[in-house]
C-alpha positions in Angstrom: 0.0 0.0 0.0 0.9 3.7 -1.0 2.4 6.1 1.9 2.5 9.6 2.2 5.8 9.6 1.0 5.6 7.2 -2.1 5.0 8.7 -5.7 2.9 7.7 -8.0 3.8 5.8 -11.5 2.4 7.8 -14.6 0.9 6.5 -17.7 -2.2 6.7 -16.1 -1.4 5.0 -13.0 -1.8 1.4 -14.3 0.8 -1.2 -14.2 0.6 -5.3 -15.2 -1.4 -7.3 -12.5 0.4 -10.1 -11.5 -2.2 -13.1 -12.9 -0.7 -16.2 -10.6 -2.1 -13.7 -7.3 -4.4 -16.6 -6.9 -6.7 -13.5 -6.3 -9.7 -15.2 -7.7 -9.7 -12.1 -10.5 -7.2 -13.7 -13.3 -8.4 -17.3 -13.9 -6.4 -18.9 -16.8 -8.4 -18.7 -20.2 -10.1 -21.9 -21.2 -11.7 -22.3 -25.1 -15.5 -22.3 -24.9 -18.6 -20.8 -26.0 -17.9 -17.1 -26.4 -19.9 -15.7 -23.1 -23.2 -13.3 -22.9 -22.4 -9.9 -20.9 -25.6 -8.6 -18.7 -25.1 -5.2 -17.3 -27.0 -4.1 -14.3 -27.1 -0.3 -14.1 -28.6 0.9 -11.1 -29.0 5.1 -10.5 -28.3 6.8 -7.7 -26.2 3.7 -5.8 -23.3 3.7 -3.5 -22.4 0.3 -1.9 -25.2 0.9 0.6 -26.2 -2.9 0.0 -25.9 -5.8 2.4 -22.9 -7.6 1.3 -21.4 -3.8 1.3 -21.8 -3.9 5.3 -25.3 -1.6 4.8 -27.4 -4.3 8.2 -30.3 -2.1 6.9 -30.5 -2.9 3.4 -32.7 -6.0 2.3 -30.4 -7.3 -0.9 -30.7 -10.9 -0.8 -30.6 -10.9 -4.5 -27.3 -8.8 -4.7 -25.8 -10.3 -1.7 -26.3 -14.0 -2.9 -24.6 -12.4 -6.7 -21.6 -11.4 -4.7 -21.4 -14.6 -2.6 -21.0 -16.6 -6.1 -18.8 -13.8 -8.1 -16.0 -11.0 -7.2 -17.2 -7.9 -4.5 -14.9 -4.7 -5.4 -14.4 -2.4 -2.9 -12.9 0.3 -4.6 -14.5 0.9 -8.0 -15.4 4.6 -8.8 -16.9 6.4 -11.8 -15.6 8.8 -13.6 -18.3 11.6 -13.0 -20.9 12.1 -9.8 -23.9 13.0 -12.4 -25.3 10.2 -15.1 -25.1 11.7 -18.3 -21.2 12.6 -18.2 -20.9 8.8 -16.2 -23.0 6.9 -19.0 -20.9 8.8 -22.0 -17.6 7.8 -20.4 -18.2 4.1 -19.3 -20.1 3.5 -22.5 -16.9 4.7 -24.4 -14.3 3.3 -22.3 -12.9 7.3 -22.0 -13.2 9.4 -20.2 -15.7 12.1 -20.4 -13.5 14.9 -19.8 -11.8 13.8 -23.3 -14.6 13.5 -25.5 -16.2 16.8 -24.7 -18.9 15.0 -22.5 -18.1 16.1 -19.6 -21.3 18.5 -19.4 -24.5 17.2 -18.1 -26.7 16.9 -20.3 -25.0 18.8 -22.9 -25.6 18.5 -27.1 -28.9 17.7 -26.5 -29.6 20.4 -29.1 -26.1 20.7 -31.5 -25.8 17.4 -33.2 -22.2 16.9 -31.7 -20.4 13.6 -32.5 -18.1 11.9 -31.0 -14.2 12.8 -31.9 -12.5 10.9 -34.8 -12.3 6.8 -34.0 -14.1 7.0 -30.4 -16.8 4.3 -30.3 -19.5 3.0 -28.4 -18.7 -0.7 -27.2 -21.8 -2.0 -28.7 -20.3 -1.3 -31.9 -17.4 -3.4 -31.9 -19.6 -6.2 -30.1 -21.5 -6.0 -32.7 -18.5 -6.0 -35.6 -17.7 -9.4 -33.3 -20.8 -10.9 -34.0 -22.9 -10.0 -30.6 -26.1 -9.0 -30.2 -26.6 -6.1 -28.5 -29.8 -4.9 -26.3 -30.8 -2.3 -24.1 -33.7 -4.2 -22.6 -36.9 -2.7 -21.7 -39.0 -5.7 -20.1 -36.6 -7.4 -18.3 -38.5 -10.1 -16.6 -41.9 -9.8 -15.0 -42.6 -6.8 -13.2 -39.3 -5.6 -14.3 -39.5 -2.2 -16.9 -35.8 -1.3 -17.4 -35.4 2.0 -18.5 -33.7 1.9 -22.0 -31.7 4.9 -20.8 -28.7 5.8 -22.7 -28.6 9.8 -21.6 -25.2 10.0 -23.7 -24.0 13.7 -24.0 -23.7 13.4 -27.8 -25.6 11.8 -30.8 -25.2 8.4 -32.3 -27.5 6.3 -34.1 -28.5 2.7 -33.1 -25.9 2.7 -30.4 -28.3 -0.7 -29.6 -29.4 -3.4 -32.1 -32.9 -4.0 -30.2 -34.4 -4.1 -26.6 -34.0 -7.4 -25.6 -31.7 -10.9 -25.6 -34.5 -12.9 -27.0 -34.3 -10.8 -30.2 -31.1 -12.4 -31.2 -31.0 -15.3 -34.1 -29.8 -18.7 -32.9 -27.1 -19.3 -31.0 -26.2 -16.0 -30.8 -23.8 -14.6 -28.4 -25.3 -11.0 -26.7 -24.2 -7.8 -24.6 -27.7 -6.4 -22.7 -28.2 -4.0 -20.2 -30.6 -3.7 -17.7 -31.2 0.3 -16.5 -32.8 0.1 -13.2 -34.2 3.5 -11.6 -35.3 2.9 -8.1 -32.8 4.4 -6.2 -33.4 7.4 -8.4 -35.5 10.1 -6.9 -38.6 10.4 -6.1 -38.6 7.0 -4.2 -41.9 4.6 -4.4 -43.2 4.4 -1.1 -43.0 1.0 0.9 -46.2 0.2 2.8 -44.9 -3.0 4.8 -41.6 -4.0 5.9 -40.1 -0.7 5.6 -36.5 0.8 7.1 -37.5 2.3 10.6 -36.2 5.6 10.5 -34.8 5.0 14.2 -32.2 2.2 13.1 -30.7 5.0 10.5 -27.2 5.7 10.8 -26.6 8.9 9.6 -23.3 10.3 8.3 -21.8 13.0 10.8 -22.4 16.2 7.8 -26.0 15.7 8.0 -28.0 16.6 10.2 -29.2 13.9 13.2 -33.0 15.2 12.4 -36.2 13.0 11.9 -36.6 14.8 8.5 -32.6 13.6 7.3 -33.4 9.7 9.2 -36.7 9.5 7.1 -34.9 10.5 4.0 -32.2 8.0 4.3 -34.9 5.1 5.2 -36.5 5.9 2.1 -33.0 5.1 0.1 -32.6 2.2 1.9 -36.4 0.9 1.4 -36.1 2.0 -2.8 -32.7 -0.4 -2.5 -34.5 -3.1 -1.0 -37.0 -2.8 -4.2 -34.2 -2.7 -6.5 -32.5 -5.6 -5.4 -36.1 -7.7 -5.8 -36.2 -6.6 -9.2 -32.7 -7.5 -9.8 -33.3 -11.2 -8.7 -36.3 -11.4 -11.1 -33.8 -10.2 -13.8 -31.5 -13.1 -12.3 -34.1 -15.8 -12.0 -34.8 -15.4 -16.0 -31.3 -15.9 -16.8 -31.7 -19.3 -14.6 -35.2 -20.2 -16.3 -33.7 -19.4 -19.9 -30.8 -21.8 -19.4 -28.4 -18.7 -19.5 -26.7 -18.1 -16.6 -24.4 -20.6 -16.8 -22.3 -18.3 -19.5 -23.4 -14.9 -19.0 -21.2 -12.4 -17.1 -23.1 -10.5 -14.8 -21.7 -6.9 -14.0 -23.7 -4.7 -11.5 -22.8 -1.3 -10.8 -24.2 2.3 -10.5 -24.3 4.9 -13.1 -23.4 8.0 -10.2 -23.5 8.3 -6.3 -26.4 8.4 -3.6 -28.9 11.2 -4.6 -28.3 13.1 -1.2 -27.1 16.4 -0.5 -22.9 16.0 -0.2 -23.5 12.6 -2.7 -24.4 12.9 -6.1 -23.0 16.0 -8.3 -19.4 15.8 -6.0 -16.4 14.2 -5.7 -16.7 13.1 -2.3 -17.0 9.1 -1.9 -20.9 9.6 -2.0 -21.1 10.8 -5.3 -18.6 8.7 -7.1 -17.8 5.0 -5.1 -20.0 2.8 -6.9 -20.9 -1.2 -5.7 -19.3 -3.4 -8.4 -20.3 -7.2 -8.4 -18.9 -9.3 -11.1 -20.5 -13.2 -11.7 -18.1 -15.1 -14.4 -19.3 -18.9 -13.4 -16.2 -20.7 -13.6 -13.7 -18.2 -14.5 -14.0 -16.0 -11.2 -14.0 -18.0 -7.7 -17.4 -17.4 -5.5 -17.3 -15.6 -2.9 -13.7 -13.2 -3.9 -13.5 -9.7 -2.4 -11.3 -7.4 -3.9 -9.4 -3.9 -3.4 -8.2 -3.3 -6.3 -8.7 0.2 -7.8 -11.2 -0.1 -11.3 -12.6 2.9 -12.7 -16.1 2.7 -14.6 -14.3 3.1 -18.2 -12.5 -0.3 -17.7 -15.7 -2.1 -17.8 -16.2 -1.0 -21.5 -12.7 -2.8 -21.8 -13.0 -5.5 -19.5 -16.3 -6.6 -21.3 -14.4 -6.5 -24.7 -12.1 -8.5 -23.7 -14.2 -10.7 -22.4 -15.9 -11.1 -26.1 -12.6 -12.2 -27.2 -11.8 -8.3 -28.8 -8.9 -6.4 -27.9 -9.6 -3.3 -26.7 -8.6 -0.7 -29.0 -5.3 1.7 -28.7 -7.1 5.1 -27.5 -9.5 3.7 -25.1 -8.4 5.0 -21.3 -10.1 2.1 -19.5 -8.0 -0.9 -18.9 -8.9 -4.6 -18.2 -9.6 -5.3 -15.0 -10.2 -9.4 -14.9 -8.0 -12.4 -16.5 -4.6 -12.5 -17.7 -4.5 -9.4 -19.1 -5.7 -7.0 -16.1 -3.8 -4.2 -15.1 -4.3 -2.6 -11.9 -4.5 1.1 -11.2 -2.6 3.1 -8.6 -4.9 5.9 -8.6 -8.7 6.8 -10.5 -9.4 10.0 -11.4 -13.1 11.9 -11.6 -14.1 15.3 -12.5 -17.1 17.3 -12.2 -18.3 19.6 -14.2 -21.7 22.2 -15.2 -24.7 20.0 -13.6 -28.0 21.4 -15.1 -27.7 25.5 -14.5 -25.2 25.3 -12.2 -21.5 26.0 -13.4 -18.4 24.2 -11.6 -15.1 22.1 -12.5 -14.0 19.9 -9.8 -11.1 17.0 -10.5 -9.6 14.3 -8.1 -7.1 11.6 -7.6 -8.0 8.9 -5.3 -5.6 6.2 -4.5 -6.4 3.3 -2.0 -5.5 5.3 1.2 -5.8 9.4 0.0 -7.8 11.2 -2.0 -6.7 15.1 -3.5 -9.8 17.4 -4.8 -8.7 20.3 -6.7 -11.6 22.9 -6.7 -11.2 25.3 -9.9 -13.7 27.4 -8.8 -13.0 28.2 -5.2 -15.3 31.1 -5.0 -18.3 28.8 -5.4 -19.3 27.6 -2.5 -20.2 23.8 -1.9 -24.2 24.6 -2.0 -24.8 27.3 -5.1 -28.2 27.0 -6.4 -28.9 23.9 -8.0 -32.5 24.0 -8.1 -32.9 19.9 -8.9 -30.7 19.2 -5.8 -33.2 21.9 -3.7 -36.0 19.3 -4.0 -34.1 17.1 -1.4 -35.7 17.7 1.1 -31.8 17.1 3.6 -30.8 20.3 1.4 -34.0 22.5 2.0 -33.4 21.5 6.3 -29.6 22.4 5.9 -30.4 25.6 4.6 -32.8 26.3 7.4 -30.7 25.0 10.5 -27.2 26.8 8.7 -29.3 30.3 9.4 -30.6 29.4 12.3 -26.7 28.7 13.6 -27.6 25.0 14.1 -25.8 23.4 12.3 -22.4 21.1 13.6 -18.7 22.3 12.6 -18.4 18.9 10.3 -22.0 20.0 9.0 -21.7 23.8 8.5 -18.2 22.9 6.1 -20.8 21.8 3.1 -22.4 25.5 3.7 -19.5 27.6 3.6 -19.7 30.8 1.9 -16.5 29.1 -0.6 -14.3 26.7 -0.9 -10.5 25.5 -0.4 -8.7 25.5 -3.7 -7.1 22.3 -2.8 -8.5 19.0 -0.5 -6.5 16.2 1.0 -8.2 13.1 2.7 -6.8 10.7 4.4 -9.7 8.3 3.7 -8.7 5.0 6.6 -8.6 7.5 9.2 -11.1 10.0 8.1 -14.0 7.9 5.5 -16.4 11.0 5.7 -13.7 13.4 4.3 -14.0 15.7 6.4 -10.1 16.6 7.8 -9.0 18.4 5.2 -5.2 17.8 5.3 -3.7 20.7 2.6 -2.3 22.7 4.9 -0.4 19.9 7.3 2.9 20.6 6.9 3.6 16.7 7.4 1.7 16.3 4.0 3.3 18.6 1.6 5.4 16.2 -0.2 2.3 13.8 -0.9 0.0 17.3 -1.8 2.3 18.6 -4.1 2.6 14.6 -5.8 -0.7 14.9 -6.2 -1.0 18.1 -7.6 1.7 17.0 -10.0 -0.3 14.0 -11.1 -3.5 15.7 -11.6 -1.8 18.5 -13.9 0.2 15.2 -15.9 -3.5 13.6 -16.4 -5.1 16.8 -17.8 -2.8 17.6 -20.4 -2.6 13.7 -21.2 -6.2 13.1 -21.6 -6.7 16.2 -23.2 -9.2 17.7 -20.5 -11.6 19.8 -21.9 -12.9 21.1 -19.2 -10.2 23.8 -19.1 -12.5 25.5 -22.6 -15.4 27.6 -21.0 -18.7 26.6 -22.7 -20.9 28.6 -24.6 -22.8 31.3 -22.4 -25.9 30.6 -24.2 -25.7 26.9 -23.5 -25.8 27.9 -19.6 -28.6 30.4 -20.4 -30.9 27.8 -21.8 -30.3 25.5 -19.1 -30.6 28.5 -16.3 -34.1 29.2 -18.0 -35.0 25.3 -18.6 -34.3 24.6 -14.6 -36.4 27.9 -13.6 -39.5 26.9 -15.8 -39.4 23.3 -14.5 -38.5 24.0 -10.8 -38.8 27.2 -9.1 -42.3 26.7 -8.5 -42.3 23.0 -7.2 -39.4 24.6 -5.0 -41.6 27.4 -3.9 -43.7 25.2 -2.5 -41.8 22.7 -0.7 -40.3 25.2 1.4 -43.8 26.7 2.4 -44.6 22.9 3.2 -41.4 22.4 5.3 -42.0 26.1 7.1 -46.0 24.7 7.4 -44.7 21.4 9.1 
């Protein structure tokens, strides 16, 4: 394990995994039928699950797909928002590189992709797959058929489900699940008593924050029912046997200091692999992986080699490389304007806030409908609010952030100004300038001012009034 005082390789931080580990993660390749690849894509998802150490969450389904695959500990996305995280893992780059790094942006422009980046469906399909984006998944089970890419492609998918394939057809699905996405669907019976909640030390310890968190947990428990229906028709098809299963979120939590930063709530994502007898049941691993190596991983898996430009690397079998460090970034999210990049390594992670004078909670009128943001705003005026709560509603932010996660996992020690830590900032630093002029970060190029207008106007039209009236309901409770 990294110390303060060891640097980092370059070249992305990747080196050669060493496949006799006897890890569970680099069995030795055996000829056989090429294997189906089933994506799981939950929104919204930390590893708030069971198997995760989460004694609230009802995942049988999940926990029982870990117990006969690989449980990673460490796997991250690349951005804390979908659209920017779909565009990158769906590419294998990252999203910062292919001018994607926008939410929701060239939804209205016709912008392509740059010269020979790809969606993975379309060298699956060169290789002979099928490729879905299912709809009904099993019964009871809608997936989404979300792509939410932030640029225009046609047919990135050949239909909306495996059974549309011909005969003996290998296929690459996804499943786009959306229950941990706001609003949550109530839960009438069996539901998470607010009382058990645990809540993290920069929220508030109020009934309003415990019933909001049991309402995660409960949409979770739904999610992981649906999941095993998805499962149980890969069993009742005669499929499992030879399908990889990947499960994973597309972002963080939706909660207030989760989704949209770079803090381990908006960007550590569960990761449960099932390869039946190429991984070993029941393997939990550490190892670094970044949402664009499962665009890699799953080509490789096909039998393709992953081409030259992708970022991602493989993460499973004899070609894996591990990863010293992941990188993230953040970028505009809906009206709201911000560039935010990390480095996160097993034991430290460095945030580099471009725009300092921002402060953590500018308007963002999507994340006001949370009804944790709406009581932090009223308890930070009313001088309620804790020291380790009051950081998120500072009037700016530190340019720089240093986290020693073992000893601080709620990031909330910033450590850039310890003198003991200068050598391992200024690393850091140094590795986060190499990696934007490497992958050609483009968020460094200011974006159109009428791009921002139309989204400043787009969020007012479809929020400000919904907004208006929670907070007369929350003043009325």
């Amino acid at each position: 394990m990294k110390t303060a005082r060891d640097d980092f390789s370059r070249s992305e931080g990747v080196h050669r995994a060493d496949a006799s580990s006897g890890s569970g993660l680099n069995p030795s390749p055996a000829k056989e039928e090429r294997a189906n690849i089933l994506w799981l894509i939950a929104e919204d998802l930390c590893p708030d699950l069971g198997c995760y150490g989460e004694k609230l969450a009802r995942t049988p389904n999940l926990d029982r797909l870990a117990s006969e695959g690989a449980r990673f500990t460490n796997a991250f996305l690349t951005s804390p928002v979908c659209s920017p995280s779909r565009s990158a893992f769906m590419t294998g780059m990252y999203q910062t590189s292919i001018g994607a790094h926008h939410h929701r942006s060239h939804r209205r422009d016709n912008y392509r992709l740059p010269q020979g980046v790809r969606l993975i469906t379309d060298y699956l399909r060169e290789a002979g797959y099928f490729t879905a984006n299912v709809i009904t998944a099993a019964p009871g089970v809608e997936g989404r058929g979300k792509t939410d890419f932030n640029f225009t492609v046609e047919n990135p998918f050949d239909g909306t489900d495996w059974n549309e394939r011909k005969p003996g057809q290998p296929f690459y699905a996804q499943v786009n699940f959306r229950e941990t996405h706001r609003i949550f669907e109530e839960v009438k019976e069996n539901a998470v008593d607010p009382e058990l909640v645990k809540i993290p030390p920069y929220y508030p310890d109020h009934p309003v924050a415990r019933a909001d968190w049991a309402r995660y947990l409960d949409a979770i428990g739904i999610l992981d029912r649906k999941v095993g229906a998805v499962l149980k028709r890969l069993e009742d098809e005669g499929l499992a046997g030879n399908t990889v299963v990947i499960f994973f979120g597309d972002n963080g939590r939706p909660h207030v200091r989760g989704k949209q930063f770079l803090y381990e709530g908006g960007i550590l994502t569960p990761l449960i692999v099932r390869w039946p007898g190429r991984i070993k049941a029941g393997t939990v691993s550490d190892d670094l992986v970044s949402a664009i190596d499962l665009s890699a991983t799953s080509l490789e898996i096909a039998g393709i080699e992953p081409p030259a430009h992708m970022q991602g690397v493989v993460f499973l079998g004899p070609e894996a490389q591990k990863r010293e460090y992941i990188v993230a970034a953040r970028d505009r999210c809906d009206e709201t304007m911000d560039r935010i990049r990390c480095i996160r390594t097993k034991r430290f992670k460095y945030i580099r806030n471009f725009m300092p004078e921002r402060p953590y909670a500018q308007l963002n009128r999507y994340k006001e409908t949370y009804p944790v943001m709406r009581l932090m705003r009223r308890l930070h005026k009313e001088g309620k609010l804790t020291p380790e709560q009051a950081l998120f509603m500072a009037e700016r932010r530190p340019e720089e952030e240093l986290y020693e996660l073992q000893a601080d996992p709620h990031e909330l020690n910033n450590l850039a100004s310890s003198p003991s830590h200068q050598e391992l900032l200024q690393k850091m630093r140094r590795t986060l300038a190499d990696w934007i002029k490497e992958t050609g970060d483009m968020g460094e190029v200011p974006e159109d001012p009428a791009v921002t207008a139309h989204y400043e106007k787009a969020m007012k039209k479809s929020f400000d009034e919904k907004i208006k009236k929670l907070y007369e309901s929350d003043a009325g409770g």
